[in-house]
Each structure stands twice: as structure tokens, then as C-alpha cells.
C-alpha positions as CSV (number, residue, x, y, z in Angstrom):
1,X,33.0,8.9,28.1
2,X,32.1,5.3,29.0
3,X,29.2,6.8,31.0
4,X,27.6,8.8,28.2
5,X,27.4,6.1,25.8
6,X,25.5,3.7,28.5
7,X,23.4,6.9,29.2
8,X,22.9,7.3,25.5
9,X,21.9,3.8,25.1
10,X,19.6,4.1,27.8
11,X,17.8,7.1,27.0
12,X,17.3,5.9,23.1
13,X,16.0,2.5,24.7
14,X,13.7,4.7,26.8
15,X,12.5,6.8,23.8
16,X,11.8,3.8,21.7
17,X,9.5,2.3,24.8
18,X,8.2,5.7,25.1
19,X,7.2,6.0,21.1
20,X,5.6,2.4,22.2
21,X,3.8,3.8,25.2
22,X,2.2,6.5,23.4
23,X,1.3,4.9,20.3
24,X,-0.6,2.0,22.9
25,X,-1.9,4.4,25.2
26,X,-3.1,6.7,22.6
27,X,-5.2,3.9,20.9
28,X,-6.4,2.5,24.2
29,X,-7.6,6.8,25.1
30,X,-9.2,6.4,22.1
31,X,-11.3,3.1,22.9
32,X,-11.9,4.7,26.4
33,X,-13.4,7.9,24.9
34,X,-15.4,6.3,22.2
35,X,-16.7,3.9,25.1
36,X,-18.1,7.9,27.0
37,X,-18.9,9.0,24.3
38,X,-21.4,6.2,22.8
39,X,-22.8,5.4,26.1
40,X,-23.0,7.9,28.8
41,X,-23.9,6.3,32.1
42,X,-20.9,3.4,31.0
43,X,-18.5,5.3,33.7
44,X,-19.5,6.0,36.9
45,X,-18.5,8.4,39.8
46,X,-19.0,8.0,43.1
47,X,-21.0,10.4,45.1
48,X,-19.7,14.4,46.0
49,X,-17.2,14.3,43.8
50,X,-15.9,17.6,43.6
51,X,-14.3,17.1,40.0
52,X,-17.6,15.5,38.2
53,X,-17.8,16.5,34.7
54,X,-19.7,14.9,31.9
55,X,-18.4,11.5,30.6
56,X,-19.6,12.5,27.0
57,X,-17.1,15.5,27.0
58,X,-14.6,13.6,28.7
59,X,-14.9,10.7,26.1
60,X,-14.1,13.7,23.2
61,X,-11.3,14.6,25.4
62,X,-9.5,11.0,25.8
63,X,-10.6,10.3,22.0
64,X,-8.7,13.6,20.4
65,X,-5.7,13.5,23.3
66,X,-5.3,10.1,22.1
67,X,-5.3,9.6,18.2
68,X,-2.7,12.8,18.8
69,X,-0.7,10.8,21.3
70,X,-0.6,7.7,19.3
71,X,0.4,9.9,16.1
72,X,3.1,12.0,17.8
73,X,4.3,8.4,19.1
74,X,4.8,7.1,15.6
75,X,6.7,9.9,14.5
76,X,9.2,9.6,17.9
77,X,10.2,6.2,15.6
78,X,11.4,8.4,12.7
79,X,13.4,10.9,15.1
80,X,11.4,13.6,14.1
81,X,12.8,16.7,16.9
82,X,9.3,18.3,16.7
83,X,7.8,14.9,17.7
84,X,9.7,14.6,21.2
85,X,8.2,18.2,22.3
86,X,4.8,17.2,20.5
87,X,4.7,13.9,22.7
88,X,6.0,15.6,25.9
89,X,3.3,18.6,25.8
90,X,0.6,15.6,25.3
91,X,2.1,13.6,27.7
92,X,1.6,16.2,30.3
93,X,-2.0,17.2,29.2
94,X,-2.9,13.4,29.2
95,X,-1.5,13.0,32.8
96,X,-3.6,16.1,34.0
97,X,-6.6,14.7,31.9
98,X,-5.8,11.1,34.4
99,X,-6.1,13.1,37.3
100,X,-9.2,14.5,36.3
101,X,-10.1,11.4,35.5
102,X,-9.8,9.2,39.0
103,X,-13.0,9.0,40.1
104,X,-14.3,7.3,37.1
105,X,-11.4,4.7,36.6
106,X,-8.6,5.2,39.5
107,X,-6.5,2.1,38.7
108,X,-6.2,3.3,35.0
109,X,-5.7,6.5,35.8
110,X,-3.4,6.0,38.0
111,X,-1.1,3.6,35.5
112,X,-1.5,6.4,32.8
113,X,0.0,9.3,34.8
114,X,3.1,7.2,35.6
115,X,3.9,5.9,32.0
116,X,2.7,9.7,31.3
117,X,5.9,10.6,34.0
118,X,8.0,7.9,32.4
119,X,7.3,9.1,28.9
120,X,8.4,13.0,29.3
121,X,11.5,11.6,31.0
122,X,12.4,9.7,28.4
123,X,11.4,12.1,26.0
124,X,13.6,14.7,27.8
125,X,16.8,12.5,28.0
126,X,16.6,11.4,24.0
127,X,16.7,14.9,23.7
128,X,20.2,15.2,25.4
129,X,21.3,12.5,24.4
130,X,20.7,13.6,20.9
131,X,22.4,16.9,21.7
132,X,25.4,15.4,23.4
133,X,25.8,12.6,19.5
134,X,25.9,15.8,18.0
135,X,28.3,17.3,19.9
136,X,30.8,14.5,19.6
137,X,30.4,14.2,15.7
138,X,31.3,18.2,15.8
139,X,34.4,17.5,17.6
140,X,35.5,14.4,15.6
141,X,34.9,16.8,12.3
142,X,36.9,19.2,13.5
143,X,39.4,17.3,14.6
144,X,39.6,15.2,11.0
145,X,39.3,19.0,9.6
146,X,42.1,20.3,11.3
147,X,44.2,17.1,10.6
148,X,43.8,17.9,7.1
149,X,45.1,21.3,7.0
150,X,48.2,20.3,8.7
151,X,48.6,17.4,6.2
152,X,48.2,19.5,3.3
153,X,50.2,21.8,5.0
154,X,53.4,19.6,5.4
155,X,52.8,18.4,2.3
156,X,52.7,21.7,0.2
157,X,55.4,23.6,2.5
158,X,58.4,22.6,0.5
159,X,56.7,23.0,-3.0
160,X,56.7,26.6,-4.1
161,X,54.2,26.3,-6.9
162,X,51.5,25.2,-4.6
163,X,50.0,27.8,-2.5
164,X,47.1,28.6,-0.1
165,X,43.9,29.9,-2.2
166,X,43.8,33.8,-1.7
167,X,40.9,36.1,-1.8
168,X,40.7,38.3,-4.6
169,X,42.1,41.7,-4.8
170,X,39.5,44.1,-2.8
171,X,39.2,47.6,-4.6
172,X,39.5,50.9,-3.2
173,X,36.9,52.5,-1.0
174,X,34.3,54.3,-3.0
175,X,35.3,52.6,-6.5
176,X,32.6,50.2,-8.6
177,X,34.1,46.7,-8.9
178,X,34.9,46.3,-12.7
179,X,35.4,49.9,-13.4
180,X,38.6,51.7,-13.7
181,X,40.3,54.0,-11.1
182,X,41.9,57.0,-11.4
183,X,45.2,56.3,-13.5
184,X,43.8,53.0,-14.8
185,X,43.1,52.6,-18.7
186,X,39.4,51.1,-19.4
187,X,39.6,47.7,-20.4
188,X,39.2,47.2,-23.7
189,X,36.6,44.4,-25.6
């Protein structure tokens, strides 16, 4: 068990520098598509390039992937479960977007798709990590459950006025619950 808690600890570190990464990346995709978008010839590709798009589209691209990215990455702070598969599908469309995007700025694109990598891996561990807390917090409840029974168990066995709560008489198949059978008198108001 001395394992999972170290791997806990490093996967909920991970997380929190992921939540970090994509709030920072998410503003910096945002500076880099406002940057295409105002000024078109401001990136440049090099020459037969089979992937050449238009930088104005591209710049709406990085600017809505990353006021998304940097939004899901706030929300990985609150522990929100929808936020970790919010920030791993972005994650992957923003490192697919980096590829894309190598001819105009290689370095950057480049350092994006790893902390992209990096932040779906952290991501993904949180998420077991998170699965395997709950799971231990089930067993101790059950365990402090079934403790309980026993004690009040031992401690109502010798007392003949105490019993176990019991469910209430069922009535026969086919008959109304509150009205009479056969043989019964009505109850009288």
C-alpha cells in the first residue's frame, strides 16, 4: 500500500502542474492566435510545405483551443471529473493542432505536444488515483460498518427487549394493503 500512496501523491502533483500547464498554455494559444489573426503575414512557412494552411484560420484555431484549454485547466483545480476528460480531449486536439503547426513555429510546437503528452498522462493517472481513494474509503466504511453490527450485536444479545428492526408483515398475494381478508373484521374508525 506504501506504493499507492507515493503514486497517489504523484499523480495529484502531476494533475495540479497539468491544471497549471493548461491554464498557461491556453493563454499563451490565445496570444499566438490573436497574433495570426491581426496580422497575417506575422508567421511564416517555408517553401512546399505540404501542410500550408492560412495563418488567419489557424490564429481562430489556437485562439478558441486555448481560452477552452485554459478554462478546463481552472476547473482541474476544483476536481471537477468532467474537467479531466474535458482537458484530456483538448490536450489531444491541441497536440494535433502543434503538429499542424511546425512549419510556422517548430520549437513551440514542438514544446506544446510534449507538455500536451505530459498533461493527458497526468490527467489519466489523477483519474486512477482518484478511483483507487475511493476505493479505500469504501473498504474502511465497510469495515467501520460491519464493526458496528457486531458491536451492537454483542451488546444486545443478552438483552431480550432489544431486538433487530423487522419488516412489516407482507399481506397475502392478491389482497389491497389496508383492506380486510377473508375472515378479518373491517377496522372500525
Amino acid at each position: 500500500m506504501a506504493g499507492n500512496g507515493a503514486r497517489n501523491a504523484w499523480s495529484i502533483g502531476g494533475a495540479t502542474f497539468a491544471g497549471c500547464m493548461m491554464v498557461m498554455l491556453g493563454i499563451w494559444q490565445v496570444l499566438i492566435g490573436i497574433a495570426a489573426i491581426a496580422k497575417d503575414g506575422f508567421f511564416v512557412v517555408g517553401a512546399n510545405y505540404l501542410y500550408e494552411f492560412n495563418t488567419a484560420g489557424w490564429g481562430w484555431l489556437h485562439l478558441i483551443i486555448g481560452a477552452l484549454s485554459a478554462i478546463a485547466g481552472f476547473f482541474v483545480f476544483t476536481g471537477a471529473s468532467w474537467a479531466r476528460g474535458v482537458g484530456i480531449g483538448l490536450a489531444v486536439v491541441s497536440a494535433t493542432v502543434q503538429f499542424f503547426w511546425l512549419p510556422y513555429e517548430p520549437i513551440w510546437a514542438l514544446v506544446v505536444i510534449a507538455l500536451d503528452i505530459f498533461v493527458i498522462w497526468a490527467l489519466m493517472t489523477m483519474g486512477q488515483a482518484m478511483a483507487d481513494d475511493e476505493r479505500a474509503e469504501a473498504r474502511e466504511a465497510a469495515q467501520w460498518n460491519d464493526q458496528g453490527t457486531r458491536d451492537w450485536q454483542a451488546a444486545n444479545r443478552a438483552r431480550p427487549d432489544v431486538s433487530a428492526p423487522q419488516a412489516p408483515p407482507v399481506p397475502p398475494s392478491g389482497a389491497t394493503p389496508g383492506m380486510p381478508t377473508s375472515g378479518e373484521t373491517p377496522p372500525r374508525h
